[in-house]
Wavefront OBJ file of the C-alpha trace (Angstrom):
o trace
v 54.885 -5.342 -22.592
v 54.984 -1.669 -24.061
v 55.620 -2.530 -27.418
v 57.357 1.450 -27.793
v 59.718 0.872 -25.055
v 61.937 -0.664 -28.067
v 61.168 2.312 -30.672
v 62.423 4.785 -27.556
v 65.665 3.230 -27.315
v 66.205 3.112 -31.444
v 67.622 7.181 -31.317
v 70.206 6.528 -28.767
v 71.925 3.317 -30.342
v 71.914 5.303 -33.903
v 73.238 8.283 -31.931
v 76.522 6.138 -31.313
v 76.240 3.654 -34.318
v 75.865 6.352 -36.988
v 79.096 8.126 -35.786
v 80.668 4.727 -35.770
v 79.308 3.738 -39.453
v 81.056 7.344 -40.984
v 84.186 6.969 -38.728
v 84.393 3.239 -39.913
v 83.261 4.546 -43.707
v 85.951 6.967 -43.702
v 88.740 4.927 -41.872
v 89.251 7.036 -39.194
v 90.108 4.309 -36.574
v 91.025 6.963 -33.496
v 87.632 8.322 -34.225
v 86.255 4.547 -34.059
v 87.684 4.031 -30.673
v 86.796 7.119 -29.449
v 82.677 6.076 -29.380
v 83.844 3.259 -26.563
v 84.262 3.627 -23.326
v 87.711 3.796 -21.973
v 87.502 0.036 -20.672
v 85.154 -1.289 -23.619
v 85.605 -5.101 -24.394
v 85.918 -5.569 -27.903
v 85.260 -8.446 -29.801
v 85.361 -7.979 -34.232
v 86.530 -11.245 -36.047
v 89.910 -11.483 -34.788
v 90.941 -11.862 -31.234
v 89.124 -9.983 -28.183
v 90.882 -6.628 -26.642
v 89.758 -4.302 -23.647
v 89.709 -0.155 -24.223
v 89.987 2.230 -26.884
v 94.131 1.360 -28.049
v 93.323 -1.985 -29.393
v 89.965 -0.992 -31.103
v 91.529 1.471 -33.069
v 94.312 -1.230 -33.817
v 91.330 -3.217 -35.246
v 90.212 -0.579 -36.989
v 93.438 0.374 -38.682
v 93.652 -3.093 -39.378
v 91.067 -3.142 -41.802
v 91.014 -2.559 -45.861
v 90.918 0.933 -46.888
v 86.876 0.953 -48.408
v 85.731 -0.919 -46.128
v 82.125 0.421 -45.575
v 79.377 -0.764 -42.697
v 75.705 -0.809 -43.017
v 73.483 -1.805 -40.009
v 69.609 -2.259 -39.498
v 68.265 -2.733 -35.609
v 66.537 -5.866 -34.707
v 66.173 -6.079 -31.398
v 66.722 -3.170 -28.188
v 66.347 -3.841 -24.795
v 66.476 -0.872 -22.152
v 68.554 -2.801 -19.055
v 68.951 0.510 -17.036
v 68.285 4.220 -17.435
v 71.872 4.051 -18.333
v 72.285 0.947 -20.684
v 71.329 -0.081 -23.779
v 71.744 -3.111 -25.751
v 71.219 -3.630 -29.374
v 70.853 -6.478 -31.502
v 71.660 -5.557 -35.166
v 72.242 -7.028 -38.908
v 75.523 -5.602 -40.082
v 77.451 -5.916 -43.262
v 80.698 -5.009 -44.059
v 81.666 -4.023 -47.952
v 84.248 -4.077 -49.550
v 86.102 -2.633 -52.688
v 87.845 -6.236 -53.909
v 85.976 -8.870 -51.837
v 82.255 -10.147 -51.228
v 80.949 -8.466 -48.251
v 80.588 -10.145 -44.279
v 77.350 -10.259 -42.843
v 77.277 -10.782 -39.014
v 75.158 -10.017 -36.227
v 76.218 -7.408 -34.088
v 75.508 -7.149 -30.011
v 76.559 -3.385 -28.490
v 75.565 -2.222 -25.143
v 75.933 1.827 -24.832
v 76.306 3.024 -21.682
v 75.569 6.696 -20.851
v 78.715 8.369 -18.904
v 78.493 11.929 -18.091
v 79.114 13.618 -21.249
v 77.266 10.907 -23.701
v 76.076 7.429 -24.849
v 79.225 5.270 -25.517
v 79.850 1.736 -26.721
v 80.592 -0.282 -23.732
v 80.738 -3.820 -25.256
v 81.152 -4.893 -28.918
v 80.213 -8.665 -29.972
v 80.276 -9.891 -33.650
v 78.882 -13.014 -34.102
v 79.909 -14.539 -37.914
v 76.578 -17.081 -38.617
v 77.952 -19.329 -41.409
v 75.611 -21.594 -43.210
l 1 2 3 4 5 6 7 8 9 10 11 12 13 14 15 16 17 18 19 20 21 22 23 24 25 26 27 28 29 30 31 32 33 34 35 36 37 38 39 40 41 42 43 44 45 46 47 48 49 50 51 52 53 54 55 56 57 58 59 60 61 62 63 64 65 66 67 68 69 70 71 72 73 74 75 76 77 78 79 80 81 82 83 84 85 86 87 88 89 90 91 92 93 94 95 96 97 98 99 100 101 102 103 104 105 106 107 108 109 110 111 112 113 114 115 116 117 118 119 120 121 122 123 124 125 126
């Protein structure tokens, strides 16, 4: 296995997820939604919803100061046109202890850009 093939794929997930951290940083949930795809499944720690209304729902959901950090684990390349990461993720905030999950996206590249075509949090407890 080329052991770069993962490093290649690092600069297009950050090319979506660092919009998404300073969108999410800044609550700006319309800019949130607008890094998915128009028929993105979406699955944070509440209930699942499909496309860009209820992910900026989610988004506005959430506690002004909320902040997300995220370091890559894993990246595989599934098509010339989809990428999945596997990431660490916590979210801060101002008047709780912060939520570490694991986070699954797959970008997909549509004709004007890499966008966020599914969103899994996984919540390990333990």
């Amino acid at each position: 296995m080329d052991m770069n093939s993962t490093n290649d794929d690092e600069p297009i997930l950050r090319g979506v997820l660092d919009p998404w951290k300073a969108a999410v940083d800044a609550h700006e949930p319309k800019e949130v939604a607008r890094l998915f795809t128009e028929d993105a499944i979406f699955q944070g720690l509440h209930p699942y919803s499909v496309g860009r209304p209820g992910i900026a729902e989610y988004y506005a959901s959430q506690p002004l100061g909320m902040k997300a950090a995220y370091r890559i684990l894993e990246t595989r390349r599934y098509a010339d046109d989809l990428v999945l990461g596997y990431l660490d993720t916590e979210f801060t905030f101002t008047d709780r202890p912060p939520v570490d999950v694991k986070l699954a996206v797959l970008v997909k590249r549509l004709a004007d850009g890499w966008y966020i075509a599914h969103y899994q949090v996984s919540r390990l407890d333990g």
